[in-house]
N, C-alpha and C positions, 0 to 999 in steps of 0.2 A: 280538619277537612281538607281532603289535597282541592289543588288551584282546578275550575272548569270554565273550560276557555268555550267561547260561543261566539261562531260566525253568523252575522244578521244579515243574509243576504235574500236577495231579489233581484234577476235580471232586468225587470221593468222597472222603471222611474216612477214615482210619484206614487210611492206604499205607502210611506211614512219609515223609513228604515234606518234613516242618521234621525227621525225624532226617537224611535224607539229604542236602538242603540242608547242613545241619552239618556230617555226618560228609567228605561229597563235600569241604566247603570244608576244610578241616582236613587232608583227604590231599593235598591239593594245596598248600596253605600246607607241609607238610612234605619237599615236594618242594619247595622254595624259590620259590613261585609268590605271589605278591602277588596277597591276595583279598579279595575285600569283600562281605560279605553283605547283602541287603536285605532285613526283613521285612515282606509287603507284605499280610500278615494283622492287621486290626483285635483278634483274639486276642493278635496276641503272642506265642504261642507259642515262635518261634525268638530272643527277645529274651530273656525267661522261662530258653529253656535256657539260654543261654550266661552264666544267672548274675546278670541285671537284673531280679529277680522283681516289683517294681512298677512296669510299661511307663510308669503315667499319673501316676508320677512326674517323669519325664523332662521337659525342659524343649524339646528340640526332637527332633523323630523327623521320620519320612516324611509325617507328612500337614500340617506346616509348611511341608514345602518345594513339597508338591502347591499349597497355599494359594498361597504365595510366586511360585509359575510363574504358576497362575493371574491374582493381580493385578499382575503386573510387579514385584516387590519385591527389593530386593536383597538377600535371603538367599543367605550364600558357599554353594555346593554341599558343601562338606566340615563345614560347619556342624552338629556332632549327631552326628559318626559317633563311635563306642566303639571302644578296642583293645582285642580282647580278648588273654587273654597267653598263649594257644595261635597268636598272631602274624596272626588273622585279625581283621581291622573290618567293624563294624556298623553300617548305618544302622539304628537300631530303628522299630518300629511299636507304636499302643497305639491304645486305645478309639476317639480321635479323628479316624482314620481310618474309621472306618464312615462319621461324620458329615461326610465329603465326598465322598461318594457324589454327592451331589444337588449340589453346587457345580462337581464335575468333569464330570458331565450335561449344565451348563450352558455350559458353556466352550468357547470356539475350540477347534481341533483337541485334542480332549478325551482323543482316543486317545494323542497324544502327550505328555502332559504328564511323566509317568514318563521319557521318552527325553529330554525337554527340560533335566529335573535332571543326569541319570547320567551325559550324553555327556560334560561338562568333565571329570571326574570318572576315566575311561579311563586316559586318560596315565596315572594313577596305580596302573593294578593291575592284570595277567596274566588275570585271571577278575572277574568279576561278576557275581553267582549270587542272584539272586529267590526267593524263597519265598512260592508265593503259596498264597490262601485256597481253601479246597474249593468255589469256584465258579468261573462263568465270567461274570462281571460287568464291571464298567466297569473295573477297578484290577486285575484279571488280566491284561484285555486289552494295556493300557498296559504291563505287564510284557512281554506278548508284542510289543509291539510296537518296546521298547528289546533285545531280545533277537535273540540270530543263531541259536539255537534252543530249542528244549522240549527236557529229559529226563522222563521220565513214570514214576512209581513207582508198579508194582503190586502190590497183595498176593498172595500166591498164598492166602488162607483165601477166596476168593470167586471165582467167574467174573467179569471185567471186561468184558466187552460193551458194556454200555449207558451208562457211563461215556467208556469208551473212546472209543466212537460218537459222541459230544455233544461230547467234548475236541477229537478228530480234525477235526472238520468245525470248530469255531472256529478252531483254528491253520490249516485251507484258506482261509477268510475272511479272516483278516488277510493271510495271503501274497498270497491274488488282491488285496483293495481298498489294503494299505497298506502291510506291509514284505514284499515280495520273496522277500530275502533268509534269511527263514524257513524251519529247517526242523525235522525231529524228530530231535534226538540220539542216544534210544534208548531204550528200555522195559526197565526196570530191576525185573526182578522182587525184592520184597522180604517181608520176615514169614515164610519159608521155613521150614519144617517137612519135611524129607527123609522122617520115619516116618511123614508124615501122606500118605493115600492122596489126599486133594482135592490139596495142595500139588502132589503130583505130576504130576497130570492138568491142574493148572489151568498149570503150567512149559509141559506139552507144547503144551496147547491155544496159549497165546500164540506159541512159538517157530516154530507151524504155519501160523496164520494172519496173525501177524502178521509174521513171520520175514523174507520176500521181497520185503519194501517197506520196512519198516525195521528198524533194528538191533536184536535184542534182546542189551541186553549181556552176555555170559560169566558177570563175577560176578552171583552170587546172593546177595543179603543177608539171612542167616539168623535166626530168632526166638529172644532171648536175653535171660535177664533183667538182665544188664550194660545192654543198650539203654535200657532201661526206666528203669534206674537212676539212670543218667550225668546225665538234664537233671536231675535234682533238685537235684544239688552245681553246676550250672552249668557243665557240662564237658561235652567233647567224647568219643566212645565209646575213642580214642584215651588221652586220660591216664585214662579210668578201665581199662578196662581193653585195655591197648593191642597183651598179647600172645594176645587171644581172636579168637572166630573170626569174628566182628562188625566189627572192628576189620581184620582181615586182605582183607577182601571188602571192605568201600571202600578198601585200598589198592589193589587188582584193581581196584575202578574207576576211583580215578585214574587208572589206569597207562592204559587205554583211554581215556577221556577222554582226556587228554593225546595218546594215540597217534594222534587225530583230528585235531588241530590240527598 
């Protein structure tokens, strides 16, 4: 099965996007899938979870090897990457990725630099899965552009509209100017609150409007304080608590995921 690379973006904050990125990567590792996570957030966040709580400690992460593309340097592509021992690897991200914002700007095919690291890097793993930051800037883009498509995580405590609208029309933009092959994997409602009257209205609202152009996936990733919990020990929603109901719904995602390819 050749490598399918998946950028998990969301302009807006607070989807659950480095928990799904995670949990996503983890259901699929348990399905015996060789995966590799990138975090492509100057936060840290998805580095943070899995248990590396000071990023800018790290001696090499993602924005060494953004560096490294940039000036022709021979940094090995697997250079940096972390196993974690839930059987998934990590390229990490930390601070000094914001600070090549303006050097990536500057750069020859600037959109590519991201697909210029990852491509070697394939042969080695079934998935490869982005996590990128709450915008759509220069280092989203680059995700998307190493990417054969976006999953997009909504929360159902908000209407997503205007979000949506802004994400949708960047991922048109790179497919028309520069990958193609781009497309949207599927809108993955998350934060689910079944008793809550918005959560419900806001499930319908997406599977209606959004439903006949692209996929909204089946499972629903529901709000629980195990979620919440899990990054803090550095672990995935799976070893904390693996037979909840958190844990059960990105196995349903995997399972479609998977069922795409």
């Amino acid at each position: 099965m050749p490598c399918r690379t998946i950028a998990v973006a969301n302009q807006k904050g607070g989807t659950g996007k480095t928990a799904t990125s995670l949990s996503l990567g983890v259901a699929l590792a348990r399905r015996g899938k060789r995966v590799l996570l990138v975090d492509t957030d100057p936060q840290g966040d998805l580095t943070k979870s899995l248990g590396w709580k000071d990023p800018d400690a790290l001696e090499v992460t993602l924005a060494n090897h953004l560096g490294a593309v940039i000036e022709g340097e021979g940094l090995e592509p697997r250079e940096g990457i972390l196993e974690h021992k839930e059987g998934i690897d990590l390229m990490p991200a930390n601070v000094e990725l914001a600070g090549m914002e303006m050097p990536i700007l500057m750069a020859m095919s600037r959109e590519q630099l991201v697909n210029v690291w990852v491509s070697p890097l394939k042969a080695d793993y079934d998935f490869v899965i982005f996590d990128c930051a709450p915008t759509l800037g220069i280092i989203p883009v680059n995700a998307f552009v190493a990417s054969d498509s976006v999953l997009i995580p909504v929360s159902t405590e908000y209407l997503p509209e205007s979000a949506m609208t802004g994400l949708l029309k960047t991922i048109g933009r790179v497919r028309r100017q520069i990958n193609p092959a781009l497309s949207v994997e599927g809108i993955l409602l998350t934060l689910s609150d079944s008793r809550n009257n918005l959560a419900r209205e806001v499930e319908s609202t997406v599977r209606e409007q959004y439903g006949d152009t692209y996929r909204v996936f089946d499972a629903v990733i529901p709000r629980a304080v195990s979620a919440a919990e899990s990054p803090a020990v550095g672990v995935s929603i799976f070893a904390y608590d693996g037979r909840g109901k958190v844990a059960r719904a990105f196995e349903r995602l995997a399972g479609e995921v998977v069922g795409r390819g």
